[in-house]
C-alpha positions in Angstrom: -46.5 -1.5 1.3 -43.7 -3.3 -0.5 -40.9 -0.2 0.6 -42.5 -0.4 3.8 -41.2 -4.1 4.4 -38.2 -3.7 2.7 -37.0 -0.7 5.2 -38.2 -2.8 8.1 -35.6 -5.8 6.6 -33.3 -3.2 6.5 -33.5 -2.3 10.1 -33.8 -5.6 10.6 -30.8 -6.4 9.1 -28.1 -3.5 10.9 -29.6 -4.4 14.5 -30.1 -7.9 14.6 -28.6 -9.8 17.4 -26.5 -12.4 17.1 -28.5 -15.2 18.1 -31.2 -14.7 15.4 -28.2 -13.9 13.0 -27.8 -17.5 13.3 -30.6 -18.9 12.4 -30.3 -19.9 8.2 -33.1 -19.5 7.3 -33.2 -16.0 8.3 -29.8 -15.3 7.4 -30.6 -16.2 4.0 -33.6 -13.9 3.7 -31.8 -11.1 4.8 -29.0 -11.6 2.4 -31.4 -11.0 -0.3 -31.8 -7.3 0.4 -27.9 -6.5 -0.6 -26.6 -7.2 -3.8 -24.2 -9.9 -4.6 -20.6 -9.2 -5.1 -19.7 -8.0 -8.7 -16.9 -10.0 -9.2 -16.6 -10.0 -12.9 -16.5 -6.0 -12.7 -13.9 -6.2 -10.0 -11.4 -8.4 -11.7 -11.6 -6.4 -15.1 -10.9 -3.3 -13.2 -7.6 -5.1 -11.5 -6.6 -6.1 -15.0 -6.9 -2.4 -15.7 -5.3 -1.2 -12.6 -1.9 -3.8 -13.6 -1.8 -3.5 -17.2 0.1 -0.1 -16.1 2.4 -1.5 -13.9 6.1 -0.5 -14.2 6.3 -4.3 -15.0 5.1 -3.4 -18.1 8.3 -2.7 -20.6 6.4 0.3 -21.9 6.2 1.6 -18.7 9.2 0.0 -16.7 11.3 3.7 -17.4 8.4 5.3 -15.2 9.2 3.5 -12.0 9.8 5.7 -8.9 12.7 4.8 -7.0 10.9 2.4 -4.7 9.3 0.7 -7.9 13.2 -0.1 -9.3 14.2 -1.4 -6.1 11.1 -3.6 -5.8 11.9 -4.6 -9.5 15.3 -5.7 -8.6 14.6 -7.3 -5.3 12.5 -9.9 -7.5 14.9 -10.5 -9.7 17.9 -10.6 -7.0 16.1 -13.2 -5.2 16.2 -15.3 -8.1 20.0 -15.0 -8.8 20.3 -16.5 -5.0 20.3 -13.0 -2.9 18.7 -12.6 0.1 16.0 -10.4 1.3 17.2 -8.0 4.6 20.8 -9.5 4.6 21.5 -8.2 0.3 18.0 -6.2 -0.2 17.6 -3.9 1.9 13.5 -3.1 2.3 10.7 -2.8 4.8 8.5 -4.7 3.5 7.6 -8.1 4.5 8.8 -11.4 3.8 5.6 -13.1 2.1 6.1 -9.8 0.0 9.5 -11.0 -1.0 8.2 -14.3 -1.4 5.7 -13.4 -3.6 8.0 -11.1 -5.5 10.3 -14.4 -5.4 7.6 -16.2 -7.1 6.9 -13.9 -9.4 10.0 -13.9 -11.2 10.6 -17.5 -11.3 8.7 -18.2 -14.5 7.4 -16.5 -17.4 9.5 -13.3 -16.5 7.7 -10.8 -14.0 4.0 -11.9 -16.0 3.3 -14.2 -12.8 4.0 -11.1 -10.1 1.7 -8.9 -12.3 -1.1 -11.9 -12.2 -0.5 -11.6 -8.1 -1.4 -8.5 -8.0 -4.4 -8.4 -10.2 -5.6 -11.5 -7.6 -4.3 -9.2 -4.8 -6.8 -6.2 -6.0 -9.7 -8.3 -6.9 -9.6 -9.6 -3.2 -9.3 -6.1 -2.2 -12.2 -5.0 -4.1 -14.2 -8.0 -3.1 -14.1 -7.5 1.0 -14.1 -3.4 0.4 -17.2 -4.0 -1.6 -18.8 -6.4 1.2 -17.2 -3.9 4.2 -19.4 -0.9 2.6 -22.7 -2.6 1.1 -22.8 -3.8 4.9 -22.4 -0.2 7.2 -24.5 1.6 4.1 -26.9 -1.3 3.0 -26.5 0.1 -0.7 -24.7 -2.1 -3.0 -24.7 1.4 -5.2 -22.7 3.2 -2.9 -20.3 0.4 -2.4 -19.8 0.1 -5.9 -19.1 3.3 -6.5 -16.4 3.4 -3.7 -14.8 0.2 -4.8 -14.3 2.1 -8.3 -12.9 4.6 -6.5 -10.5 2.3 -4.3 -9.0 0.9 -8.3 -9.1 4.6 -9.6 -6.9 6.2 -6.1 -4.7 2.8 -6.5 -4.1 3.7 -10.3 -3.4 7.4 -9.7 -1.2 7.1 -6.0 0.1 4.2 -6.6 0.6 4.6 -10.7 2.9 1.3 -11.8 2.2 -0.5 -8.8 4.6 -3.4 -7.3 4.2 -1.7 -4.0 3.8 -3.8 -0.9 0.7 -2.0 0.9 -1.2 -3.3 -2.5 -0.7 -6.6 -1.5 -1.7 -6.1 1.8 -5.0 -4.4 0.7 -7.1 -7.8 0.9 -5.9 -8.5 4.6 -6.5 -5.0 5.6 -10.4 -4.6 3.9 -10.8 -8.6 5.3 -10.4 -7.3 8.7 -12.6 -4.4 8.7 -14.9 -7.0 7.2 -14.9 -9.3 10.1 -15.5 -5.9 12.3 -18.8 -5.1 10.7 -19.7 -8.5 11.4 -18.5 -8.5 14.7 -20.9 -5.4 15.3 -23.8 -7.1 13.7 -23.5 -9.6 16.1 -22.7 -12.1 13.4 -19.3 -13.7 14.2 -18.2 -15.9 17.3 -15.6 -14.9 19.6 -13.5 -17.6 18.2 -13.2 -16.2 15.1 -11.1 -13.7 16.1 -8.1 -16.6 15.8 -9.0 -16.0 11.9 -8.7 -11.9 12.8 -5.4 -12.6 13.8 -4.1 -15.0 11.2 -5.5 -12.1 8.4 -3.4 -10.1 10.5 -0.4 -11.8 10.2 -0.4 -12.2 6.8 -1.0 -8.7 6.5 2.0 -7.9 8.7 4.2 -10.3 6.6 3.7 -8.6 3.4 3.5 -4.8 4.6 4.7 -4.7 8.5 4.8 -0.4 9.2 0.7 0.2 7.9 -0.1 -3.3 9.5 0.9 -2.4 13.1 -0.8 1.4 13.0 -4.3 -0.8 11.5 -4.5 -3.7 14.0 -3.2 -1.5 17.0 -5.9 1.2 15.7 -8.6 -1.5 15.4 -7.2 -3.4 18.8 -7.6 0.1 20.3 -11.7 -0.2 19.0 -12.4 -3.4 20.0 -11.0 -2.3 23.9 -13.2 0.7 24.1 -16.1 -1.0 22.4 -16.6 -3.8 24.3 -15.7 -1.9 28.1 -18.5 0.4 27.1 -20.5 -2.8 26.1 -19.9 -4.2 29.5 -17.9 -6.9 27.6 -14.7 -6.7 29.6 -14.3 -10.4 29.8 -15.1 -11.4 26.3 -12.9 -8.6 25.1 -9.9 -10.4 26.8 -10.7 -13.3 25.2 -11.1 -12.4 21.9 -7.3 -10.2 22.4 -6.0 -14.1 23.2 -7.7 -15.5 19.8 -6.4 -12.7 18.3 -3.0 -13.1 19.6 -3.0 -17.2 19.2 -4.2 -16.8 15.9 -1.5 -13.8 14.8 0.8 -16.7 16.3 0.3 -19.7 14.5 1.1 -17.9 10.9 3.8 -15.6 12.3 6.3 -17.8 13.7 6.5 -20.8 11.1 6.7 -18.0 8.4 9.2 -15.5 10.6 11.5 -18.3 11.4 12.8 -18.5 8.1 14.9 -15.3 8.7 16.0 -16.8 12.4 17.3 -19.7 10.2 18.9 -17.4 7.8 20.6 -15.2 9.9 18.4 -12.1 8.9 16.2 -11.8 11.9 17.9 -8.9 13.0 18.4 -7.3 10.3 14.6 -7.7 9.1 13.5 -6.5 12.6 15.6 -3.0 11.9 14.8 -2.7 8.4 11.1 -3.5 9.3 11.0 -0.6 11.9 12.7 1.9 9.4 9.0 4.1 9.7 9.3 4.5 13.1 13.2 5.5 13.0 12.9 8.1 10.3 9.9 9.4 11.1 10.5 13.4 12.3 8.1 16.6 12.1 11.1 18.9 12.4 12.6 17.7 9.4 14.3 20.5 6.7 11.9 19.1 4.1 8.2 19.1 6.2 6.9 22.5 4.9 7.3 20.8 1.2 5.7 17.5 2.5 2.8 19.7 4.0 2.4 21.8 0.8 2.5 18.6 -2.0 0.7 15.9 0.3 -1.9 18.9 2.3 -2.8 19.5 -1.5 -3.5 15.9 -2.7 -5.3 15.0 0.9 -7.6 18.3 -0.4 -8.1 17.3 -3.6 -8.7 13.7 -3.5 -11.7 14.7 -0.9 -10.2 13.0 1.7 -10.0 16.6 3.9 -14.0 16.5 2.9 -14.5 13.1 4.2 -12.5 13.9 7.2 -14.2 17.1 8.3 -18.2 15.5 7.7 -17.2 12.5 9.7 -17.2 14.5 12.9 -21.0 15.0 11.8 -22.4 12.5 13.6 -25.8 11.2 13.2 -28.3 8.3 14.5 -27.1 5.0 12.5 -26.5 1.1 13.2 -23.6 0.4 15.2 -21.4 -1.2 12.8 -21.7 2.3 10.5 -20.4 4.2 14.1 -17.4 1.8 14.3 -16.5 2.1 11.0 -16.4 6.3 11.7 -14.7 5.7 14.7 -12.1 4.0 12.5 -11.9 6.3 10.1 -11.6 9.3 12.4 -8.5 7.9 14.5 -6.7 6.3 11.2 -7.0 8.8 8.7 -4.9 12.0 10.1 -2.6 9.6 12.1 -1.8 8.1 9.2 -1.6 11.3 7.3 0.9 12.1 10.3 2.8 9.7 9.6 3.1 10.1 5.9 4.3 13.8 6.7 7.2 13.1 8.8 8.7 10.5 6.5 12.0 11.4 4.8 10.8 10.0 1.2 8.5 11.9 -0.5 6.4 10.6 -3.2 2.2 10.1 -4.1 2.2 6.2 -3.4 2.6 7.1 0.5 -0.5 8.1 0.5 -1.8 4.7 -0.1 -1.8 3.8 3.4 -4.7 6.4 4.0 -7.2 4.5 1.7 -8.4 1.9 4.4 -9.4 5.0 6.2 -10.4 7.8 4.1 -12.4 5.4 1.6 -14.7 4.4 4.9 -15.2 8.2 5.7 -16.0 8.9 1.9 -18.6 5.8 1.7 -20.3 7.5 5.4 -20.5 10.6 3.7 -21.8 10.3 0.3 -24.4 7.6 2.1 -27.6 10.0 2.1 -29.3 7.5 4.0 -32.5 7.7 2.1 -32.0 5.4 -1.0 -31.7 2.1 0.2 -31.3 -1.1 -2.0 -34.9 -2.3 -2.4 -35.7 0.8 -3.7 -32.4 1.6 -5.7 -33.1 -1.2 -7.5 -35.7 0.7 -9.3 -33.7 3.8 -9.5 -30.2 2.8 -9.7 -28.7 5.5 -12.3 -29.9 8.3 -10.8 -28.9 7.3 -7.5 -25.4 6.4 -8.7 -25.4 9.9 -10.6 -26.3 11.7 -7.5 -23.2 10.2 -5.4 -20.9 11.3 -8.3 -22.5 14.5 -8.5 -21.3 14.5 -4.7 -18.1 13.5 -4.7 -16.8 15.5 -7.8 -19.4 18.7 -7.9 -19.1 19.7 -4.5 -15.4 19.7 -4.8 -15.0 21.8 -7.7 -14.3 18.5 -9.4 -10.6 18.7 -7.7 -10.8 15.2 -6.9 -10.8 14.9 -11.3 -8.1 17.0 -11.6 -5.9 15.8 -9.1 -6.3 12.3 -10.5 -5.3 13.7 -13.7 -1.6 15.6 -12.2 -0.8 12.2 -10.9 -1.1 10.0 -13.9 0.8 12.9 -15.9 3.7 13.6 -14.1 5.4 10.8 -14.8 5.4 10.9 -18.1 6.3 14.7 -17.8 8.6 13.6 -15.5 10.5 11.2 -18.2 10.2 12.7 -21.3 10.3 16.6 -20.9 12.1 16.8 -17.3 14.2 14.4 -17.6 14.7 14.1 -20.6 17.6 11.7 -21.9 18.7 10.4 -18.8 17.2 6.9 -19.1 18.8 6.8 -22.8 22.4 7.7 -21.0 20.7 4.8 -17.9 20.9 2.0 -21.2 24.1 2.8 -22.3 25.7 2.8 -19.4 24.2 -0.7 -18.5 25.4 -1.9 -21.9 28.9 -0.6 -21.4 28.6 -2.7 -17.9 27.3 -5.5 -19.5 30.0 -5.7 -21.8 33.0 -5.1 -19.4 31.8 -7.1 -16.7 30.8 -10.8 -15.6 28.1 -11.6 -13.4 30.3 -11.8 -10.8 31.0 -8.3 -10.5 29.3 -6.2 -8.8 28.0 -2.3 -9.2 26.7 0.6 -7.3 24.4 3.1 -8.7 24.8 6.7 -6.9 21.5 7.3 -8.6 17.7 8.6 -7.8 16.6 5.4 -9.1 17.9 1.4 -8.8 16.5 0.5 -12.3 21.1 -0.2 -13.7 21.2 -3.4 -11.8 18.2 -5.2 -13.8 19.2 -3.4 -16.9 22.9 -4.5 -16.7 22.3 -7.7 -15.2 24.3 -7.1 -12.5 24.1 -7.5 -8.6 24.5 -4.1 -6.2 27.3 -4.1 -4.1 25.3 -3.1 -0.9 22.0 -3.4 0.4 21.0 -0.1 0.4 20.4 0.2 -3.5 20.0 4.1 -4.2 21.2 6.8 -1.6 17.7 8.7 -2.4 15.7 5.9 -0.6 15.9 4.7 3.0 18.8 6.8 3.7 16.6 8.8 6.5 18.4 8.3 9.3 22.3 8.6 10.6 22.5 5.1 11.2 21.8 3.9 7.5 24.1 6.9 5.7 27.1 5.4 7.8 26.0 2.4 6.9 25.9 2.9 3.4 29.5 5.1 3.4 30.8 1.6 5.2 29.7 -1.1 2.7 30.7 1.3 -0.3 34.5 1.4 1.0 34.3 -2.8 2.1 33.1 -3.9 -1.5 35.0 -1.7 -3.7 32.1 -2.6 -6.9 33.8 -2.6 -10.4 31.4 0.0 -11.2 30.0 3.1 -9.8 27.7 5.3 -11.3 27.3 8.8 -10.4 24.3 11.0 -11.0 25.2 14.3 -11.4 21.9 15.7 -9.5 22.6 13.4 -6.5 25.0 14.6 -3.7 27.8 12.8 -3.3 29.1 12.1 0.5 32.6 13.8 1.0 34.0 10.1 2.0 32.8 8.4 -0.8 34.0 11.2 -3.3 37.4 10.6 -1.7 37.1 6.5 -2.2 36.3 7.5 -6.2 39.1 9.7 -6.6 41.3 7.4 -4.9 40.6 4.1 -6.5 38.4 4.4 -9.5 39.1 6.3 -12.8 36.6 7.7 -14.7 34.9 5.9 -18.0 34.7 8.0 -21.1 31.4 7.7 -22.2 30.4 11.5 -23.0 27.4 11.8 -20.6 25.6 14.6 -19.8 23.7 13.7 -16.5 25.8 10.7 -15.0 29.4 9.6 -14.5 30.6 6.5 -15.0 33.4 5.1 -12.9 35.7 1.9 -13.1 37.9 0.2 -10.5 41.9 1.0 -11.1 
């Protein structure tokens, strides 16, 4: 008799309208049935997750190329640079302001404790997103352990932008549910919006393919609802509310001069994206295999499965279904190749991998009583069905960049130190260097400012528009410095400026060479 009643809350709960929604006293009740947010758990696994960021000395020689740049742009900002007009990115400016921040005191400690608030927001609304379409706080336990464990592995060392956008992003598809519960006004969607905008402001690419996917929902949800009208009103709060953070934050770079400039570096994605590019057979081959063994290709395939359940669970597979090969797609076609791309799949694939490891049968009152086995059983899912692929994967990405750094590469960052010393100590902080190199991890080492924007030719260098532009600033700021990697091709222009007004530095190195102004 007691399971009976609880199922009936349950159903209760997933189609209740909104006016009884709003009585408290019911409200309240209901509430009962999931689980309360484990926020303790979710803040140690942050911790976790940061203690191996590339913030971390230990680790700091493991940073991709995106990771140094992100390094330096904190640190630039503090020596009075610029973000856009002398760091060039595409993320957003609360990013940079937060990465600002973060190296104002107590070195980059205060940009690591941002993040770990970042991912315990995260974890908080991803936790409250899937207890709500599943009703089993089990389930959505075990895929907010899997959220910190794909952010650990993808995005190994951390700093990136989409990380602090994650909170925004599982906010939003929050307010959704709730929206299909029938528990939210119309006027909160001025909050949607606002969310939105913050979310834009850290990590602008991800954010417009999310709210113009979920924007997309809302339009064909509420037509087949016969909610035309409220539809276009909530597009208006969405819209006024996007407004009011937007423009007081955005008009910084009108006053700066960088609007411009942060409009094209924001829209970098869209510029540089290609599927006929010379390198998408390898993109196919390295990400195909990763989107396989992480289980996302699983998740993918048994969301087409569909199945009687409430209507918030639908829209959530709805979501899921459009935004995970799209932005798979998009991954693909980009020019830079690395695992953290993949990171902007998560919102999507994590929803498709709570649908399908959510039997259906074991529903909070009684998992209660039969927690571990019911936990088991999802692992047993996720991991046994798939060969335990999903283990081993997770494994290759936390190993390769150590394999990477001490056995591939092996002595480079050694000849990386000594050339930033040699800098160092035949320099001022006025000069400035260049550093022809796969990574932008010289400047902070030599404490010295780049010469141009574009910090590395390995990274945003996708497009005719920004190689001219680099070949441009090179030959305008003549650095004291540049430093050649061997392994990275040189353009034929900027081979001619080196041999015409630099001499080389005698440093006996193996992988790099070291030049000087005449």
């Amino acid at each position: 008799m007691n399971d009976r009643n609880q199922q009936e809350n349950v159903e209760i709960l997933v189609s209740m309208s909104a006016e009884t929604w709003q009585n408290t006293s019911e409200r309240r009740r209901l509430e009962k049935i999931i689980e309360p947010v484990p926020s303790l758990k979710l803040f140690f696994w942050s911790i976790l997750v940061s203690l191996t960021s590339v913030i971390n000395p230990l680790l700091t020689n493991l940073a991709t190329n995106l990771q140094s740049q992100n390094l330096y742009a904190g640190w630039a900002l503090t020596q009075g640079e610029v973000a856009y007009a002398n760091i060039y990115g595409t993320s957003g400016l609360l990013y940079y302001l937060v990465s600002w921040l973060g190296n104002l005191f107590l070195g980059q400690l205060l940009f690591l404790l941002f993040q770990v608030v970042a991912l315990t927001l995260a974890g908080v609304y991803l936790f409250q997103t899937i207890s709500q379409i599943t009703v089993r706080s089990g389930l959505a336990r075990q895929i907010t352990i899997l959220f910190y464990l794909f952010v650990l592995t993808l995005g190994f060392g951390g700093t990136y932008s989409i990380i602090f956008a994650f909170p925004f992003i599982f906010r939003s598809l929050y307010h959704l549910v709730k929206y299909l519960q029938g528990r939210v006004r119309d006027e909160s969607f001025i909050r949607f919006g606002m969310v939105g905008a913050l979310a834009f402001l850290i990590e602008p690419a991800f954010s417009l393919l999310f709210y113009s996917l979920t924007t997309l929902f809302l339009l064909l949800y509420n037509i087949a609802d016969k909610r035309k009208a409220r539809g276009f009103y909530q597009l208006l709060a969405g819209l006024l509310g996007f407004s009011l953070v937007f423009y007081p934050l955005g008009y910084y770079t009108v006053l700066n001069g960088s609007f411009g400039v942060a409009i094209s570096q924001a829209t970098y994605v869209l510029e540089a994206f290609r599927l006929n590019g010379s390198y998408i057979f390898d993109h196919l081959l390295y990400y195909g295999l990763l989107f396989l063994g992480l289980g996302f290709a699983t998740a993918l395939m048994t969301a087409f499965a569909f199945k009687e359940e409430p209507t918030a669970a639908r829209g959530m597979r709805f979501i899921g279904l459009l935004g995970l090969p799209i932005s798979f797609v998009v991954v693909l076609g980009l020019p830079e190749k690395g695992a953290y791309q993949l990171l902007t799949t998560l919102p999507f694939a994590l929803l498709l991998l709570a649908l399908w490891l959510d039997t259906g049968g074991d529903r909070d009152g009684h998992e209660r009583r039969h927690r571990k086995p019911t936990q088991a059983s999802s692992w047993n899912r996720y991991l046994g069905k798939q060969l335990f692929l999903p283990l081993l994967a997770m494994l290759y990405l936390v190993a390769y960049p150590f394999v990477n750094e001490y056995i591939l590469s092996n002595g480079v960052s050694a000849e990386r130190n000594l050339v930033a010393q040699h800098i160092r100590e035949n320099s001022t902080s006025k000069d400035s260097i260049y550093a022809w190199d796969s990574t932008a991890s010289l400047y902070k080492k030599a404490q010295r400012l780049s010469a141009v924007s574009l910090l590395s030719p390995s990274l945003y260098t996708g497009t005719e528009e920004n190689r001219i532009f680099l070949r441009n600033a090179l030959n305008e700021a003549s650095p004291k410095f540049i430093l050649v990697n061997k392994d990275v091709k040189l353009f034929s222009d900027v081979k001619k400026k080196i041999s015409q007004d630099y001499e080389e530095v005698n440093l006996k190195l193996n992988h790099f060479k070291l030049y000087q102004i005449k």
